[in-house]
N, C-alpha and C positions, 0 to 999 in steps of 0.2 A: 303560959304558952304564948301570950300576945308577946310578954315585954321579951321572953326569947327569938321572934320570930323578927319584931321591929329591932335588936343588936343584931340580928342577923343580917338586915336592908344598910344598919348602919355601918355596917362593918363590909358590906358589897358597894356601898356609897363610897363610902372612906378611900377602898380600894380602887374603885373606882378613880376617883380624883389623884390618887398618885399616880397613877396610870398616866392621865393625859398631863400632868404637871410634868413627867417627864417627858414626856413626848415633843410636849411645847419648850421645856427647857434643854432638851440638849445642848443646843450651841453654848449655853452659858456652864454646864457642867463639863465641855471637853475643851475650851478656850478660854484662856485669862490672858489676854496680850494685856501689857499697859502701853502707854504714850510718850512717857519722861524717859530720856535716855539718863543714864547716871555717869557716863562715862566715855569717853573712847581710847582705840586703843595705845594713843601716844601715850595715856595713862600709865603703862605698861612699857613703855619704851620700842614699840612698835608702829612704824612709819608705818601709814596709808591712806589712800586715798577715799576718800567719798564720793562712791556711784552711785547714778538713778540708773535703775530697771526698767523697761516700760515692760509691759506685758501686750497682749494678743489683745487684751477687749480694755486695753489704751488707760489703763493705772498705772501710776508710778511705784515706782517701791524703792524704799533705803536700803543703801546696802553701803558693806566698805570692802574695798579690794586691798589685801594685806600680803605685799610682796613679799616674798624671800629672793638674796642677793644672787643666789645659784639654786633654785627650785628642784627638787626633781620628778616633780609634781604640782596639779594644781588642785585643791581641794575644794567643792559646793558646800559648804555647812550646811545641812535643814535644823535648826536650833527645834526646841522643844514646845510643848503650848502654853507657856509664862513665860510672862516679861517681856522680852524684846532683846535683840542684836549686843545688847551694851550690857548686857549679865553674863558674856561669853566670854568674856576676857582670858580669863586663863587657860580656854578652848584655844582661842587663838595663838595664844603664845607656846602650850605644848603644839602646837600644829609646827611653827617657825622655828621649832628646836626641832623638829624634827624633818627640815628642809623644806619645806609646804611655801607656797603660797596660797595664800586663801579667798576664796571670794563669800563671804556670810551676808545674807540679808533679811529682810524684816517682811514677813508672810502681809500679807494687806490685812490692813485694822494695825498691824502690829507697828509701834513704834510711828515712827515718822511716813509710813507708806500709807496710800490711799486705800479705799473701799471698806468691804466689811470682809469678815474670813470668812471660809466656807471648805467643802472636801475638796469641789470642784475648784474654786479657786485657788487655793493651795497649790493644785498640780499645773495650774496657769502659769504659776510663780514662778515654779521650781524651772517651768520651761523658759520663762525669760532670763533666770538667772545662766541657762545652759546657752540660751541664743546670745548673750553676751558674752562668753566666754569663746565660744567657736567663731562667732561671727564679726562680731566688734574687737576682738583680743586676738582672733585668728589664734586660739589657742587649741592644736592637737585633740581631740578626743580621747586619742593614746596618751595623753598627760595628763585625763581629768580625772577626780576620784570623788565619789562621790561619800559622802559621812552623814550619816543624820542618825541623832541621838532623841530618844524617846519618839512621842507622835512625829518629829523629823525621818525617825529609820523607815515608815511606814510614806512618807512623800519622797522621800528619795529612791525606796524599790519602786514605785509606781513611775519616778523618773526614766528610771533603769531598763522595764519594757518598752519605751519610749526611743529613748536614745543611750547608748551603750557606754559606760563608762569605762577607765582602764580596769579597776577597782572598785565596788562596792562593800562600805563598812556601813552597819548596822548596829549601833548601841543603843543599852538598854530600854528596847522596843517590842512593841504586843504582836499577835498574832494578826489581830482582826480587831474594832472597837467593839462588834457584837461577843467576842469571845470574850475580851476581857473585862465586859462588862458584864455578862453571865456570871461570872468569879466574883465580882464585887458587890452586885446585886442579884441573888443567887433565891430570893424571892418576887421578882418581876419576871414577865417573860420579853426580858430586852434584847432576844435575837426576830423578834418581831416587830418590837418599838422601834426600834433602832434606824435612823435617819442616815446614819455615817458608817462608812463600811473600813475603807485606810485596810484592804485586805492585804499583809504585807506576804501574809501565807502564801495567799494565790498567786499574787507577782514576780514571788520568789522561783516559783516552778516552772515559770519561762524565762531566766535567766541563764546566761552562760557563762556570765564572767568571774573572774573569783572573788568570792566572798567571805568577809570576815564577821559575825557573832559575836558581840561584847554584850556580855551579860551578869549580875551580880546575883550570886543565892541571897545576897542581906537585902536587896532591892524589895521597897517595904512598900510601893506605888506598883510596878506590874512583876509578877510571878515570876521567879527562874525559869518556869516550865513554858516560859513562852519564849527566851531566849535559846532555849534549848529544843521548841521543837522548829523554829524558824532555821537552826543550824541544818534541822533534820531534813526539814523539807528542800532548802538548798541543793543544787545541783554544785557536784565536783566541778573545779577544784574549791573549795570552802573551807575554815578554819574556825574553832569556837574559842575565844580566851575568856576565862573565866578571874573577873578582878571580883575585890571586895570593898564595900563601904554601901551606903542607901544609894535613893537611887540618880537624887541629885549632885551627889559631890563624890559619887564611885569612882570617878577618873581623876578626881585629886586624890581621894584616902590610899588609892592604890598605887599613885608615884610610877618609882620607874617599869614597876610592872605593866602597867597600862602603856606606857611610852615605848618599850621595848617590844610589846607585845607586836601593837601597832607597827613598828619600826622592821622587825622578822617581817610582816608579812606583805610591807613594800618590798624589801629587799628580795623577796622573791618573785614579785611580780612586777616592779617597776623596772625591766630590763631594757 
């Protein structure tokens, strides 16, 4: 009875201690920015320039503004939570095949830009990268589009209550970090742990503009069921295309399906 009763303390210990090891380690379990850029986009055969950001509480951030020669649109990239601006290469180049200019930049921590990341300062970011665009570019709001792919789709709806884009697209991205992290650790109770919220659900529901859903069922990092209920909860007019491949290189394996997709649903609303 004892050595059952002490597996019992040890096994409440135990649990215990994963408990606050997540707790304490979050930021390292939802961000892996690195610092070496690998590349830029001349690499690729795409002119552009290299902007600083400043933001609101006076960081710098890297970014590159990547013109097209007849736009008919301007695009915010929110890139994903690894690596950094200079892994997006092929992002950028279907973006300029398909008349885009872009402006993509590096979340703070990430890459070449200052500070540490965080939820709040994310959406600090996303704001500078918008005050440069309208302000410094004198660039229409009716031109801007907003795109963010994974932990990006969840900074860029948060952008979207904010300030209104012509367009907001959303690829393969969570509900909520508490949701998707209930799915993945399904033995914690991490909708109480949970320090980061990136509620893209809730932001979704005060939107008006159209929005587009890119989601993969192979996607092996977050659930179809959450590209599919973010469609749901969207307000008209809204659209879901459904590509295939994981969840990092969906919009390569899927070629012109993803490009066209994309491309329909400018065409309808880029008038």
């Amino acid at each position: 009875m004892h050595s059952f009763c002490t597996t019992i303390l040890w096994g409440i210990g135990g649990y215990g201690l994963i408990l606050m090891l997540v707790y304490l380690m979050q930021s390292h379990l939802l961000y892996f920015p690195t610092k070496e850029k690998i590349s830029t986009p001349s690499h690729v055969g795409l002119a552009y320039e290299a902007v600083t950001l400043r933001t609101e509480d006076n960081l710098t951030l890297d970014s590159w503004f990547v013109p097209h020669s007849k736009p008919r649109g301007v695009v915010i990239f929110f890139h994903g939570n690894a690596g950094n601006m200079s892994h997006r290469l092929d992002t950028l180049t279907i973006f300029n095949q398909l008349g885009l200019s872009t402006l993509i930049f590096d979340y703070r921590g990430y890459g070449a830009s200052e500070g540490e990341i965080s939820e709040k300062g994310s959406y600090k970011d996303a704001r500078a990268a918008w005050n440069f665009l309208t302000e410094q570019r004198n660039i229409r709001p009716s031109k801007i589009i907003f795109i963010g792919r994974s932990l990006g789709g969840a900074v860029a709806s948060q952008l979207a209550t904010v300030h209104t884009p012509k367009v907001l697209i959303i690829e393969s991205s969570f509900t909520s970090v508490p949701k998707l992290a209930a799915a993945i650790y399904p033995f914690l109770p991490v909708r109480w742990l949970s320090r980061f919220q990136y509620d893209s659900e809730n932001n979704l529901k005060q939107l008006n503009c159209p929005i587009l859903v890119i989601h993969s069922p192979n996607d092996e990092i977050i659930p179809f069921e959450h590209g599919q209920r973010l469609h749901n909860t969207a307000n008209q007019p809204k659209k879901f295309l459904v590509i295939r491949g994981g969840h990092n290189d969906g919009f390569i394996t899927s070629g012109d399906a993803y490009r066209r997709g994309i491309d329909e649903f400018l065409n309808e609303f880029l008038k």
